[in-house]
C-alpha positions as CSV (number, residue, x, y, z in Angstrom):
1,X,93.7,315.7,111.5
2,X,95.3,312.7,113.8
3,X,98.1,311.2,111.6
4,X,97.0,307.7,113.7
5,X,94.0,307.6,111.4
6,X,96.0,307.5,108.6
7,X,97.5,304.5,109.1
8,X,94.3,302.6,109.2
9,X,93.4,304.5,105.8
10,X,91.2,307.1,106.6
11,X,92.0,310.5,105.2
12,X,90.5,313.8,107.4
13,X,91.4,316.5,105.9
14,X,89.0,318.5,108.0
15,X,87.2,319.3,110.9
16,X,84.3,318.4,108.9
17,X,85.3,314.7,108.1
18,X,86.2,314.1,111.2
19,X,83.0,314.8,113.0
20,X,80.8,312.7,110.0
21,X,83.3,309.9,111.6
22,X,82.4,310.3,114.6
23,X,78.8,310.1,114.1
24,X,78.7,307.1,112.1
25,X,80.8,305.4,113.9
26,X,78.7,306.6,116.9
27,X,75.7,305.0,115.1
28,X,77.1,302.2,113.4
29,X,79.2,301.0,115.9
30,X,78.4,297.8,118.6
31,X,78.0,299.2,122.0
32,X,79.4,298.5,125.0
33,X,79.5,300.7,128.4
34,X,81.3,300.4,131.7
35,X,80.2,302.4,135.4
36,X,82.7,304.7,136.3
37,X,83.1,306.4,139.8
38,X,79.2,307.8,139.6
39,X,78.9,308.1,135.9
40,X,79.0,305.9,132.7
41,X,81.5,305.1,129.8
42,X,79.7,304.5,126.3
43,X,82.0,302.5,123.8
44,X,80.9,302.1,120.7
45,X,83.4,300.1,118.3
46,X,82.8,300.1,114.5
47,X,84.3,297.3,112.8
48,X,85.2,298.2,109.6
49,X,86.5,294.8,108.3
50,X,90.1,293.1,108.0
51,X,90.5,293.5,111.7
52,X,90.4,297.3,111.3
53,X,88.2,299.7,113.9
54,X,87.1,302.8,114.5
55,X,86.3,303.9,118.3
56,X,84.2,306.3,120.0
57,X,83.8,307.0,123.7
58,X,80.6,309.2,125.0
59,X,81.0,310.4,128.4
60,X,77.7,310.3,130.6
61,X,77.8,312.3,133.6
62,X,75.7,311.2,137.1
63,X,73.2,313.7,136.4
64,X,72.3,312.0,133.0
65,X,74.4,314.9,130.5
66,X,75.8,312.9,127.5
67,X,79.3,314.1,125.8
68,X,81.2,313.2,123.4
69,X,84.8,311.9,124.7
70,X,87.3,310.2,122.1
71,X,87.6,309.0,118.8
72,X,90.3,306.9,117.4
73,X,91.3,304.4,115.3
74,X,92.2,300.7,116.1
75,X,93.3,297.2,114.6
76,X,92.7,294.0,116.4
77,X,95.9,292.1,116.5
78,X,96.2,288.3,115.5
79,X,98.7,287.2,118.2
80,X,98.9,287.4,122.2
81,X,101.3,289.1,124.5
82,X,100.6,288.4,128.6
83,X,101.8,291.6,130.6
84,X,102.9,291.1,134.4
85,X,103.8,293.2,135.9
86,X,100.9,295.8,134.7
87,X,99.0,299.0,135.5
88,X,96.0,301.0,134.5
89,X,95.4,304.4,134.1
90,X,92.2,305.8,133.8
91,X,90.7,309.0,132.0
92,X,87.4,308.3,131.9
93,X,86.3,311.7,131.1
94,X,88.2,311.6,128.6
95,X,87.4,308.3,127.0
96,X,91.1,307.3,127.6
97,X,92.6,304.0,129.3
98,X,96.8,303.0,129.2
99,X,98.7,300.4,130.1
100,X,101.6,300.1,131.0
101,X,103.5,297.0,131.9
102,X,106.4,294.4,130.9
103,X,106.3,291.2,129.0
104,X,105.7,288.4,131.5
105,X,109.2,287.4,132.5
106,X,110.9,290.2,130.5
107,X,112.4,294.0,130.9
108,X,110.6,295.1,127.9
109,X,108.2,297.4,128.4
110,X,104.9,298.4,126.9
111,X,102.7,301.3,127.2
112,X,99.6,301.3,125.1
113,X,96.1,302.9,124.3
114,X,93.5,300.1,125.7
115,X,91.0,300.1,123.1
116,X,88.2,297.8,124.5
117,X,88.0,299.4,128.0
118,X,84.5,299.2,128.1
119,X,84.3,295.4,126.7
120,X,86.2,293.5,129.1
121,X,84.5,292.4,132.4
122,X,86.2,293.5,135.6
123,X,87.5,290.5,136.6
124,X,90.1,290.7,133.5
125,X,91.5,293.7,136.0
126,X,91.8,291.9,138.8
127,X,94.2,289.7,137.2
128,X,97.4,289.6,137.6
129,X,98.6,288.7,134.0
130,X,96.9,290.3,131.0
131,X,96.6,288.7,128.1
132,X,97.0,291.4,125.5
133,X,96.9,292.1,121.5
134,X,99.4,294.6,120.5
135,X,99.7,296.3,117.4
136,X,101.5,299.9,116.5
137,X,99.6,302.1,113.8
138,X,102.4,303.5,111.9
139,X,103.1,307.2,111.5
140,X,106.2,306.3,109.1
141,X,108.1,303.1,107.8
142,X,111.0,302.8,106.2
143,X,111.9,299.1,104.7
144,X,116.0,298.7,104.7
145,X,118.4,295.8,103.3
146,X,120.2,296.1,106.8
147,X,119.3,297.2,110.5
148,X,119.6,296.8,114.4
149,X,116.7,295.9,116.5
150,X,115.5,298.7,118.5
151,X,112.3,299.1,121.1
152,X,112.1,302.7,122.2
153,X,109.6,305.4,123.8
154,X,109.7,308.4,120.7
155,X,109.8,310.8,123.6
156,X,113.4,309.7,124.0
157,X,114.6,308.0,120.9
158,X,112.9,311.6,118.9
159,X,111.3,313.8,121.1
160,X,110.1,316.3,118.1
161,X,108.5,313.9,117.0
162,X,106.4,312.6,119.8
163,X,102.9,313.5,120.0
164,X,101.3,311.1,122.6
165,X,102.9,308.9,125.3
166,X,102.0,305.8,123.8
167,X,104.3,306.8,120.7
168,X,107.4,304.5,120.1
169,X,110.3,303.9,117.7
170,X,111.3,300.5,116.5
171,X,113.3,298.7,114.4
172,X,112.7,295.1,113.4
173,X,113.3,292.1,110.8
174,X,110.2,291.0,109.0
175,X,109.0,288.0,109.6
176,X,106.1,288.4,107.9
177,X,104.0,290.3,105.8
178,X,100.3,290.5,103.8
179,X,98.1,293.6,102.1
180,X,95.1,294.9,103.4
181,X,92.8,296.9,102.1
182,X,90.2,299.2,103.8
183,X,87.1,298.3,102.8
184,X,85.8,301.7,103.8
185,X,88.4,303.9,101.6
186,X,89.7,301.3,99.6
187,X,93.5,302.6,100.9
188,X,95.7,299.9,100.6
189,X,97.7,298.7,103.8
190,X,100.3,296.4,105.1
191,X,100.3,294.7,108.0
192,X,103.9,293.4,109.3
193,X,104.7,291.0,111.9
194,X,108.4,291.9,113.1
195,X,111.4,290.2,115.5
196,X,112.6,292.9,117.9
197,X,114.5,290.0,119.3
198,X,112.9,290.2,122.6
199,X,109.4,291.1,121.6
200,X,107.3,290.6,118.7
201,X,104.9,292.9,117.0
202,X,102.5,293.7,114.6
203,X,102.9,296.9,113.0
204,X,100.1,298.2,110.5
205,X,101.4,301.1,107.5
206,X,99.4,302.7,105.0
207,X,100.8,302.1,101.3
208,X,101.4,306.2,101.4
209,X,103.6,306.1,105.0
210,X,105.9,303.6,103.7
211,X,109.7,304.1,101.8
212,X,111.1,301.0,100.5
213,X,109.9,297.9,99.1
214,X,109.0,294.9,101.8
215,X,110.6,291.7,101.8
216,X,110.8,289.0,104.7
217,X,114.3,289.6,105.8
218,X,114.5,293.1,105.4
219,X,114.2,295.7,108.2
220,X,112.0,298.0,109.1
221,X,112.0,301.6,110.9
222,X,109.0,303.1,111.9
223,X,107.3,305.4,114.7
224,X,104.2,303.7,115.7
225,X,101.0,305.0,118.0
226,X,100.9,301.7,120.1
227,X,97.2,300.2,121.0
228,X,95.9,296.8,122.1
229,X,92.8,294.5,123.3
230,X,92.3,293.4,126.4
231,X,91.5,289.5,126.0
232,X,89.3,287.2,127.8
233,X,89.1,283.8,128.5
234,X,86.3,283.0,125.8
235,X,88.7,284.9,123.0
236,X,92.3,283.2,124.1
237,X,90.7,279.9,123.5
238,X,88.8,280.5,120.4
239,X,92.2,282.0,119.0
240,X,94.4,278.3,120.0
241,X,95.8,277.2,116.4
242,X,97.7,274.3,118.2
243,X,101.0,273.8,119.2
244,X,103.6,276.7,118.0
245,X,106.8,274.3,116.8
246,X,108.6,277.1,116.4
247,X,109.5,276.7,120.2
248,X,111.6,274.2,121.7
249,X,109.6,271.4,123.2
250,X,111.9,271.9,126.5
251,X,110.1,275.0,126.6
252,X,106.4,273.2,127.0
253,X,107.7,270.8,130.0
254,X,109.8,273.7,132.1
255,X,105.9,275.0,132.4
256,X,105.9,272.0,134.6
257,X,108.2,272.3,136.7
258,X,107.5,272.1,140.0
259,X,107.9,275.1,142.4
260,X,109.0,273.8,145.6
């Protein structure tokens, strides 16, 4: 079944598995819906625990006929990202949304799965900066004494091994690092914050996926499925921590600077 699944701990070995997934998740999980060009979107997003998610998307026609249109895997990242420049693309029959965009004041770009479509208001659209949460789901990691940062579509970087157009390759030094633990599977995971050197990311790996031993410092290689959260207003603010003095305080009076 999906490798992406895998990276969250969840092991479907069959057909099987994976529909029992998607019904408890479809019962289990908070709802949400969004209206959609004469028909609805239902989201319904299990929270599994330690930031960990399972989504499914049911498709409801405008004659009242109720399908069954995604169901994927998800992590709610700790930090923020704001895209701007951004798009949206929609496959609502499909239970799909993507993103693509570059960091605000960047050329790095981003394409990602949106995950909570059918949580955020529409006014979070009509923005022109989104305030994101970013985090790959790793396919495979490998840790390494040495490397050279790298921020890559797979389709070019590998395209054998590209599946979806959301796929990347990176490389990055860890800055960071704890265990997790699905509390549904018990699978032990890591998630890893990492220094691209112009971008910063959270990478989640299942124990299995990983070669090497982690170590702030060290490097890491991986091929990530990349998804994210839309965030509102309400969520940006009741995620301040207070100042970050890891930037230059230079850096908090050129947001003043006056634009004549």
């Amino acid at each position: 079944m999906d490798a992406t699944f895998r990276a969250i701990g969840l092991e479907l070995p069959s057909r099987r598995d994976f529909n029992l997934l998607v019904e408890r998740a479809g019962d289990q999980g908070e709802p949400t819906c969004l209206q959609r060009r004469g028909a609805v979107l239902h989201g319904r997003c299990w929270k599994l625990g330690e930031g960990l998610e399972v989504w499914t998307m049911l498709y409801e026609s405008g004659d009242g006929e109720i399908f069954y249109a995604d169901c994927r895997p998800g992590f709610r990242a700790r930090y923020a990202h704001s895209i701007r420049p951004w798009a949206l693309t929609e496959y609502a029959e499909e239970g799909e949304a993507l993103v693509h965009g570059y960091l605000n004041g960047t050329d790095v770009q981003v394409l990602f799965e949106l995950q909570n479509f059918t949580e955020v208001s529409l006014d979070e659209f009509r923005a022109e900066t989104l305030y994101v949460g970013l985090c790959g789901l790793a396919y495979r990691a490998r840790a390494r004494a040495r490397g050279a940062a790298r921020w890559q579509q797979l389709e070019e970087h590998a395209p054998a091994r590209a599946i979806y157009e959301n796929d990347w390759s990176l490389c990055g030094k860890v800055l960071a690092f704890r265990e997790l633990r699905n509390p549904l599977s018990g699978r032990q995971l890591y998630w890893v914050h990492l220094d691209l050197e112009q971008l910063r990311l959270e990478v989640l790996i299942n124990h299995r996926s990983l070669r090497g031993t982690l170590e702030v410092g060290s490097w890491l290689e991986a091929d990530v499925w990349l998804q994210g959260h839309v965030l509102d207003r309400r969520t940006l603010l009741s995620r301040y921590e207070g100042v970050d003095w890891a930037c230059s305080p230079a850096l908090f009076w050129q947001a003043l600077r006056r634009r004549n």
